[in-house]
C-alpha positions in Angstrom: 17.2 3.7 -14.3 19.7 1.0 -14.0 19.0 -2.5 -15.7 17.3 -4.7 -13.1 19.3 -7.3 -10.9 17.0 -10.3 -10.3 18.7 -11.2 -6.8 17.8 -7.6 -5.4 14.5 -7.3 -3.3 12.1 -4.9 -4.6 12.2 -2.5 -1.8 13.9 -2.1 1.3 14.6 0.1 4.3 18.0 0.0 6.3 18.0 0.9 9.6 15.8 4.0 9.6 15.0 6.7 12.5 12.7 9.0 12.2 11.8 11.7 14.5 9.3 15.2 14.3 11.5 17.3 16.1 12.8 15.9 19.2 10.1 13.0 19.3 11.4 9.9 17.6 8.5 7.9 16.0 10.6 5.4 14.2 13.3 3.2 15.8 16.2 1.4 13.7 13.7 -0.3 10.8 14.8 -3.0 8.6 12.3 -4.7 6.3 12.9 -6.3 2.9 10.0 -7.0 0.1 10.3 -9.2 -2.5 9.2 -8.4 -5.9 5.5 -10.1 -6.4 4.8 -10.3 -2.4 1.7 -8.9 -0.7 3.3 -7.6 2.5 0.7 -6.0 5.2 1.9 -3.6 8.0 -0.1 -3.9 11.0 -0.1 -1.9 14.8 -1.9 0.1 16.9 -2.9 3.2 16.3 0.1 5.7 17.0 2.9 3.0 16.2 4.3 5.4 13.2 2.8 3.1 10.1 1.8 5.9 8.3 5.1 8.0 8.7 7.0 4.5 7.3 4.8 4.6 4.7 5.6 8.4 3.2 9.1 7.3 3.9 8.9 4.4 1.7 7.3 6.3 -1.3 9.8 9.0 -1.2 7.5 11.9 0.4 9.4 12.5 4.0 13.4 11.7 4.7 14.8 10.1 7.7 17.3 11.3 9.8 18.7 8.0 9.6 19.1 5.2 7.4 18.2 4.8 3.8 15.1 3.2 0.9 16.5 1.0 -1.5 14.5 0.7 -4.9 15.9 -2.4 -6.6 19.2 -1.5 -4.8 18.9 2.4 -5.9 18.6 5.0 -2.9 15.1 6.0 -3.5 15.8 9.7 -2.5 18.1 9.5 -5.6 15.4 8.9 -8.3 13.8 11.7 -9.5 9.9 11.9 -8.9 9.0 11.2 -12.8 10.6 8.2 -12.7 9.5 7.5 -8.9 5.8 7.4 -10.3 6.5 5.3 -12.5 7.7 2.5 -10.4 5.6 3.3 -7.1 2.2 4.0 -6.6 0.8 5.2 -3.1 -2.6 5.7 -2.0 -3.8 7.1 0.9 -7.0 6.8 3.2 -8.4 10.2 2.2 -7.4 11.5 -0.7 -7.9 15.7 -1.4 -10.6 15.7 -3.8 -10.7 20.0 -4.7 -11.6 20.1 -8.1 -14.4 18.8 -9.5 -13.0 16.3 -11.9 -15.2 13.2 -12.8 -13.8 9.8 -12.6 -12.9 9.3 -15.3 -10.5 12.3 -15.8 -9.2 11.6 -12.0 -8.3 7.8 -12.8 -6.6 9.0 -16.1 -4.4 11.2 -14.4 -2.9 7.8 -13.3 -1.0 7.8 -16.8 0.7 11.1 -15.9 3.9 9.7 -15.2 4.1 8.3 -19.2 2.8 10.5 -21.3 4.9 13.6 -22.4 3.3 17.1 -21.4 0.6 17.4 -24.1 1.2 13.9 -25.8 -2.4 12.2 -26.3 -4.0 9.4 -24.8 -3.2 6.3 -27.4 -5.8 4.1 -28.0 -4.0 0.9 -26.5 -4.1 3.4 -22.8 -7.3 4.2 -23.5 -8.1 0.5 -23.3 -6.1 -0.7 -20.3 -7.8 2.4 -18.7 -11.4 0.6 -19.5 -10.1 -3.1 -18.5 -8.7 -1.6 -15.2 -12.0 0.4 -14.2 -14.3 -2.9 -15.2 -12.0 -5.0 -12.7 -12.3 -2.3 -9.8 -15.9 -1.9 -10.8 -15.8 1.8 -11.5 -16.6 2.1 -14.9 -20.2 3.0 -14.0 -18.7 5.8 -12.0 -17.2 7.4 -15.0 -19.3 10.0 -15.8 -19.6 11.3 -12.0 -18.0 14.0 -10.3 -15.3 12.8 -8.1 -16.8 15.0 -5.5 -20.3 13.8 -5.7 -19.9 10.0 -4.7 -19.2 8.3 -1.2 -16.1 7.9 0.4 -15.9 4.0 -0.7 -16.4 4.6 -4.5 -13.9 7.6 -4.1 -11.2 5.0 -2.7 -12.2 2.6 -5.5 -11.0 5.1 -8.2 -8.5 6.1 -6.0 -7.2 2.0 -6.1 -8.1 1.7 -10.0 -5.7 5.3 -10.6 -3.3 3.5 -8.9 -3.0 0.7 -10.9 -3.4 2.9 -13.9 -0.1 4.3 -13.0 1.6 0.5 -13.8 3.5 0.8 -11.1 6.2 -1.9 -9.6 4.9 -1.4 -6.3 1.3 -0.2 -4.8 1.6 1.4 -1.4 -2.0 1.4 0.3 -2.1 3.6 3.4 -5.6 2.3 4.7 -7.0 2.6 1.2 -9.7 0.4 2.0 -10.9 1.4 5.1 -14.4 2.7 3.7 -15.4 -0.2 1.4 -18.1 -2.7 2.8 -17.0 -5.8 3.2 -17.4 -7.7 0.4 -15.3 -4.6 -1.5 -12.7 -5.3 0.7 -12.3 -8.5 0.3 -13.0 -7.9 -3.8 -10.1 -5.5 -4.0 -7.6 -7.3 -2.2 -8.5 -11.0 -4.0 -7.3 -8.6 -7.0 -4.1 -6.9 -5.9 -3.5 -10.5 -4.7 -4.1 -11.8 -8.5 -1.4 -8.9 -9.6 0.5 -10.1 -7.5 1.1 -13.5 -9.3 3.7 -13.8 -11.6 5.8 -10.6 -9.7 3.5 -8.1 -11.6 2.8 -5.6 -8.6 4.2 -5.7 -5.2 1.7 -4.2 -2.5 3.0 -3.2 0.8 -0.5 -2.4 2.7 -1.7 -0.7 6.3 -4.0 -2.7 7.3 -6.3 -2.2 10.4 -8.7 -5.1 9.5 -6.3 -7.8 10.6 -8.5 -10.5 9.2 -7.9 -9.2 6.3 -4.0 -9.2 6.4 -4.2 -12.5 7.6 -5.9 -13.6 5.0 -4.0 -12.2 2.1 -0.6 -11.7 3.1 2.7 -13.7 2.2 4.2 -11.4 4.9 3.4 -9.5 8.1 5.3 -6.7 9.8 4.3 -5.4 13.3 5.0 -2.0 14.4 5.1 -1.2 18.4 5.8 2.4 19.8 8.3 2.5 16.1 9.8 -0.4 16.4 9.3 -3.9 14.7 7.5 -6.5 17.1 7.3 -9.1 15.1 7.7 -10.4 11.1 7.0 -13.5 9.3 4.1 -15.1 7.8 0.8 -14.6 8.7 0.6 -17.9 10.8 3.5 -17.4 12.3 3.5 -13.4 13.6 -0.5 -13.9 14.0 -0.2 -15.6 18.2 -1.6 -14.9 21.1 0.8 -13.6 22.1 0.9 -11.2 19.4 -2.3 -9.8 20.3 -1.7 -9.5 23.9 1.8 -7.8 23.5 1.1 -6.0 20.8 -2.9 -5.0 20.5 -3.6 -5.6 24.6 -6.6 -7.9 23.6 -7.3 -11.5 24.2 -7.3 -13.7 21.2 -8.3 -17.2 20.3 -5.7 -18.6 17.4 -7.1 -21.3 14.6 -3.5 -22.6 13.2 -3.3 -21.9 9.1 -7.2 -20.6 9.5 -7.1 -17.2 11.8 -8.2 -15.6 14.7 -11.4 -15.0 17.0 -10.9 -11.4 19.5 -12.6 -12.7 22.9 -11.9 -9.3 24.9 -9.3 -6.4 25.8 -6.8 -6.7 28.3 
């Protein structure tokens, strides 16, 4: 890896297409995210979120344009090294083997630890910190298979940030957490965000929440960018008819009230 330059943007996409065989999903997408920013991705269902996302963290290629880490082409880094800068975490994550949660959240130091290297002490530590401040340090001793989806996306999250990565990708990886979870986990990511420790770029269908917690806001439409800016600012009425065919009643700098569909 290159030494950092401070003037380039954390991550960035040029001008990507994307397209499952003659179907194109994604249409000439530019977005730029700055090193300590919690940007949110927001759209209706269908607008290709989740295929930007796996393009973002290096898991699908498109046919054109290119993902800049810290001004490296993404596709260029190898997957060891990858980890160790981006973390992503899905909705649903496959949960085969019957690992407890412990042993699935350490997996999260894969990516720096040699093949049969021990866990240190000092990891074994920042593990324990990280599962107290994602509350799942009473799930340790539990099979991962054996507790509810929301837990399961809470170790999921606390993996994640086990990995020490640059930047946290979260593809809906809230979407099963009450709401007072919710809005725990993302007051935290916020928190790492301070000081350009982690970078999240985040699907979020709960739009209050993206409102809420975001320095910027990128709207996909049918693959293509609607709007982008800060939350007050892309978050309009006429945002939500345009974009989300609903009626909406806008309270400058404090949200947003849904009246009805269009």
């Amino acid at each position: 890896m290159n030494k950092k330059n401070p003037f380039l943007p954390c991550l960035s996409a040029k001008q990507l297409d994307f397209y499952y065989g003659s179907h194109q999903v994604l249409k000439n997408i530019n977005l730029t995210v700055q090193a300590g920013e919690f940007f949110s991705l927001i759209g209706p269902n269908g607008s290709g979120k989740s295929t930007l996302f796996k393009i973002l963290g290096g898991l699908a290629n498109p046919r054109r344009g290119e993902v800049l880490y810290e001004g490296q082409t993404l596709q260029k880094i190898n997957a060891r090294n990858r980890a160790r800068c981006i973390a992503v975490v899905h909705q649903k994550s496959a949960q085969a083997m019957p690992f407890t949660c412990l042993e699935s959240i350490l997996l999260g130091l894969h990516p720096h630890r040699g093949r049969f290297e021990a866990i240190s002490p000092a990891q074994y530590q920042q593990v324990q910190q990280l599962m107290k401040l994602t509350d799942t340090l009473k799930l340790a001793g539990k099979l991962i298979t054996q507790i509810s989806g929301g837990e399961q996306q809470r170790v999921a999250l606390c993996r994640a940030l086990v990995q020490k990565p640059k930047v946290l990708l979260l593809d809906e990886a809230m979407s099963e957490l009450d709401v007072a979870a919710r809005m725990q986990m993302s007051g935290l990511l916020k928190k790492l965000c301070t000081g350009k420790k982690l970078t999240v770029l985040a699907i979020y269908h709960d739009l209050n929440l993206a409102y809420r917690f975001s320095d910027k806001i990128y709207v996909l439409k049918e693959g293509a960018c609607a709007s982008f800016g800060p939350p007050a600012e892309v978050m309009t009425k006429d945002l939500f008819r345009r974009v989300f065919r609903v009626q909406a009643e806008v309270f400058a700098n404090k949200g947003f009230f849904i009246k009805n569909t269009i």
